[in-house]
N, C-alpha and C positions, 0 to 999 in steps of 0.2 A: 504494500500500500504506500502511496504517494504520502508525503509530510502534508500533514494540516495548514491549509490557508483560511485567513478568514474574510467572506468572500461576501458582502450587500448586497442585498436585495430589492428592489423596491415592486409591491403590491399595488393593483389597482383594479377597481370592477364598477361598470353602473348598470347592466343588465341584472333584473333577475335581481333574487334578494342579495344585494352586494356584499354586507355584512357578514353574513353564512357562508359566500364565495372565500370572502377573504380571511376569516379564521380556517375554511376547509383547505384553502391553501397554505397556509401556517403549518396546521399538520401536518401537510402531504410533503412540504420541503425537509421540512424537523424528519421525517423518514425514510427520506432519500438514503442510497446505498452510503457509504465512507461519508456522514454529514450528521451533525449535531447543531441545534438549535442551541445559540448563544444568549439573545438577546430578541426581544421583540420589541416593537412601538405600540403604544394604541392607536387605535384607529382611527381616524380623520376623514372627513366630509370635504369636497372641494369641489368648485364650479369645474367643468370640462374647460381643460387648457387647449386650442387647436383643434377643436372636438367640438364636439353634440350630444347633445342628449341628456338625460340626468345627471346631477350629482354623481362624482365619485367617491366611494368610500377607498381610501390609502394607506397602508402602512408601511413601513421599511423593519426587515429582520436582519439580525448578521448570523451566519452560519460558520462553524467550522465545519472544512469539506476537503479527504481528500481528492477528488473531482475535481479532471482538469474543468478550465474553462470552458472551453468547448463541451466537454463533456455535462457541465454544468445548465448550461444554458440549451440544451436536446433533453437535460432530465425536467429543467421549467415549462418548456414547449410541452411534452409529452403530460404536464399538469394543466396548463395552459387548454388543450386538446380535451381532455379529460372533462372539463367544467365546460366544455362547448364553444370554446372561442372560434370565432370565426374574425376573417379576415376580406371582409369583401371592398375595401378599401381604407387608403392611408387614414389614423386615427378615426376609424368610425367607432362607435362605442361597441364598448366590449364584456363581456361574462368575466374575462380576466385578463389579467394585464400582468407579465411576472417580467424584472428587468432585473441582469446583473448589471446593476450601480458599479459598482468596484469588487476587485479580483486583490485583496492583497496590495502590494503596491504596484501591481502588474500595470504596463501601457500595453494595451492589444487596440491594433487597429485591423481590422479583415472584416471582408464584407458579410459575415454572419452577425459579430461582435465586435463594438466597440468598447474600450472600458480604459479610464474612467467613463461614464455613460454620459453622452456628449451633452445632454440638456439637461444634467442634473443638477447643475450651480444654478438654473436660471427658474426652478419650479418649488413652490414653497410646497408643494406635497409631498416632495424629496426630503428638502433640508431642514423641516421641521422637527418631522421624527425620524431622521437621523440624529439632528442634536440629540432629540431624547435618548436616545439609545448609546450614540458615541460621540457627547461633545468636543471631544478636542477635533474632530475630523468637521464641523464647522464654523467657519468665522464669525465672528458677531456684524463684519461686514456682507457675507455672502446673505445671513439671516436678514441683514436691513436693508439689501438690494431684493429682494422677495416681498418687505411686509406690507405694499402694497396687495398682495394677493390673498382672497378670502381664504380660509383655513380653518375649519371648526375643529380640534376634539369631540370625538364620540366619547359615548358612556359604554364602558366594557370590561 
């Protein structure tokens, strides 16, 4: 088995009861092959960024995994699949939304993955509960270039 990286996540769903999606995906990554569930956020409400449709409920988890990256993001897809995502065009809303955020301190650029995840500094559904989870991994300027963007905590 490959060494332990600890590797972000970020959650998102507004199809379908979103809440239920996104703790059922919590689960299902926490039980991934070589992966243990480090840390999780609660859940968060946010208007669709670049999208449609309802509200999204969001959270960010950190995993350790040892699961390459690639390998990482065929086992979220294959959850992703699983709760019904479909893909019938760019950000149309979705059942689930599973995004490796960060690999470690890994740069991968390839057209499957990129990571760091190219819009994560600029979405406060990201950078919020990531603080919660790993503040030193965000600024208190990346958070005040965000707080114009709605944001609620959920109850959970």
């Amino acid at each position: 088995m490959r060494e332990s990286v600890i590797a972000t996540i970020g959650l998102g769903a507004n199809l379908g009861d979103a809440p239920a999606t996104v703790r059922a995906a919590i689960a299902a990554i926490a039980a991934l092959p070589q992966t243990a569930l480090v840390r999780a956020s609660r859940l968060y409400s946010s208007a669709p960024v670049d999208s449609s449709g309802p509200d999204y409920v969001n959270a960010v988890v950190q995993v350790g995994t040892g699961l390459s990256a690639p390998a990482l993001l065929a086992q979220l897809q294959n959850i992703e699949t699983a709760a019904g995502r479909e893909r019938p065009y760019r950000n149309a809303p979705r059942t689930l939304d599973l995004d490796v955020l960060l690999y470690g301190d890994a740069q991968i650029s390839s057209p499957p993955l990129t990571v760091p995840h190219p819009r994560m500094w600029q979405r406060a559904f990201v950078l919020r509960p990531l603080a919660e989870i790993a503040p030193a991994l965000v600024s208190p300027a990346a958070l005040t270039a965000v707080q114009d963007q709605m944001l609620h905590a959920l109850e959970n």
